[in-house]
N, C-alpha and C positions, 0 to 999 in steps of 0.2 A: 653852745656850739652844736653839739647833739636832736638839741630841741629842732634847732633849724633846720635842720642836714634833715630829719624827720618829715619836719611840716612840708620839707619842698619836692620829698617823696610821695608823700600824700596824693601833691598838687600835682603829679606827674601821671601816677595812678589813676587821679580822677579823671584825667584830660582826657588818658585811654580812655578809659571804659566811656566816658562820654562820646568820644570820636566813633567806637566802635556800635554803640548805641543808637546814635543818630544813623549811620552809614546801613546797620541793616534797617532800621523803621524808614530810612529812606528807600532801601530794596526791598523793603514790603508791601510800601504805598505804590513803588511804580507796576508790582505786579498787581496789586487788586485795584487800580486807575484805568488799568489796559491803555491809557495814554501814550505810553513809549512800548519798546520791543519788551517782551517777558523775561530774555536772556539777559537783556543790558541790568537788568532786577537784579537776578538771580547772578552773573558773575559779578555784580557791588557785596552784594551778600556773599558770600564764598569769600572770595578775594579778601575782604575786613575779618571777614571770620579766623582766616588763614593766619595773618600775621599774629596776633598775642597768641595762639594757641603754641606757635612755633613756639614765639619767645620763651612762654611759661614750661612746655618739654624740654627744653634745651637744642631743636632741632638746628642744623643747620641757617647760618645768615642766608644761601641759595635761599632755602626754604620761603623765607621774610620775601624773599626781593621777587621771590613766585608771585605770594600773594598780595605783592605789591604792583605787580605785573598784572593778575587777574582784576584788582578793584581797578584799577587806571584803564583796561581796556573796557571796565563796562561804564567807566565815568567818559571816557570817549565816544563810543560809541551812544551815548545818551546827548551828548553833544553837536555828536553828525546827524541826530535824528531830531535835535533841536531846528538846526541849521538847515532842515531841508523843507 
């Protein structure tokens, strides 16, 4: 029972770090692409950064839903800049 409870923390762990991983190398590429705006970069960077940082201080759930607020406004605004 243990064992599982374990392996599916792991698996939970890794997703992080993988989502969080991907989400800045993808705000690293858009800023040295110059393809899209440098900002919409820079708040996907921030914004992902933001969230496990909270989690792992104990900060505030607000805090989470900031930096959930920050990666979404630069994931949209990459989207409006798709679309134009």
């Amino acid at each position: 029972m243990y064992l599982a409870q374990a392996s599916k923390a792991g698996r939970r762990v890794g997703s992080v770090l993988t989502w969080v991983l991907g989400n800045v190398l993808f705000g690293i590429s858009i800023i040295r692409a110059k393809t899209f705006s440098r900002w919409a970069g820079i708040l996907l960077i921030v914004g992902t950064a933001i969230i496990p940082v909270a989690y792992l201080t104990g900060l505030s759930v607000h805090v989470v839903a900031i930096g959930g607020a920050v990666a979404a406004a630069g994931q949209v605004w990459l989207g409006y800049e798709l679309l134009q």
